[in-house]
MARSE-925788 format. One record per residue (C-alpha): residue number from 1; residue in one letter; z negated, y negated, x. Coordinates in Angstrom, 1 decimal, decimal comma, padded with zeros to 4 digits. Layout:
     n   res        w        v        u
   NUM     A        Z        Y        X
...
//
This chain:
     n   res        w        v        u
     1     X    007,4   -001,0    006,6
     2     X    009,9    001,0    007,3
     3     X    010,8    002,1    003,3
     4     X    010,6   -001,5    002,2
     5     X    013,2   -002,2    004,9
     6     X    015,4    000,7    003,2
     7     X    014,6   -000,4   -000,2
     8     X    016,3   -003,9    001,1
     9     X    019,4   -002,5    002,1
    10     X    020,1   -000,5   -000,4
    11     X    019,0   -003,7   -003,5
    12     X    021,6   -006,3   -003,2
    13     X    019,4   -008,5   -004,8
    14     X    017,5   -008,6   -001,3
    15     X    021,0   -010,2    000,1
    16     X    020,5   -013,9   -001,4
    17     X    017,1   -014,0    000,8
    18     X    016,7   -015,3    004,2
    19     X    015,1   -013,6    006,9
    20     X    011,9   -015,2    006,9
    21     X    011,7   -014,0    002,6
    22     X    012,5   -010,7    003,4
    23     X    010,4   -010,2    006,3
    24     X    007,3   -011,7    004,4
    25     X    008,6   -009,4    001,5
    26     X    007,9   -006,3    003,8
    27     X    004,6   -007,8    005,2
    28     X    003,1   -008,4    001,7
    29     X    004,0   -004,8    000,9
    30     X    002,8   -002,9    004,0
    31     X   -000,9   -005,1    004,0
    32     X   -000,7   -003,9   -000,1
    33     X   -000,1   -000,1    000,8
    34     X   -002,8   -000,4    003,5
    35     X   -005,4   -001,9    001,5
    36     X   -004,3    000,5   -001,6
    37     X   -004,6    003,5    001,0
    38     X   -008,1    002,1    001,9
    39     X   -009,5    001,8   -001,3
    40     X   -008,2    004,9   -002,4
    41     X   -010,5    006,4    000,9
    42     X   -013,5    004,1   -000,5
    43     X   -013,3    005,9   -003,8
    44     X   -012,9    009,5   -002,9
    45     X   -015,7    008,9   -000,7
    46     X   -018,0    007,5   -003,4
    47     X   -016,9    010,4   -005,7
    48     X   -018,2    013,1   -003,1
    49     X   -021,4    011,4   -002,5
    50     X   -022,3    011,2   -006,3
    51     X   -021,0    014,6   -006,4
    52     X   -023,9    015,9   -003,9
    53     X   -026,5    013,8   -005,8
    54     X   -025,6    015,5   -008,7
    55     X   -025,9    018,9   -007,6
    56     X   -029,4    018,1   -006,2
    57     X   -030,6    017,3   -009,3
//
């Protein structure tokens, strides 16, 4: 949350927004990273297990 709140300051496009916008801005991106980071988990997980299957084959 912390880079989205830099990203803010530095875009004076963010300026025009109230609080509650901007706030909700950074919320939406944090749960989007998190779920992005979690998936990304998911999948390097499912690669490794096909991985082993293969090589048992």
């Amino acid at each position: 949350m912390a880079d989205s709140y830099r990203k803010q300051l530095d875009d004076p496009s963010f300026k025009d927004l109230s609080f509650e916008e901007r706030f909700g801005l950074m919320v939406d991106t944090e749960w989007a990273r998190r779920k992005n980071n979690k998936l990304a988990v998911l999948f390097e997980n499912q690669n490794s297990i096909l991985a082993m299957l293969a090589s048992r084959i």
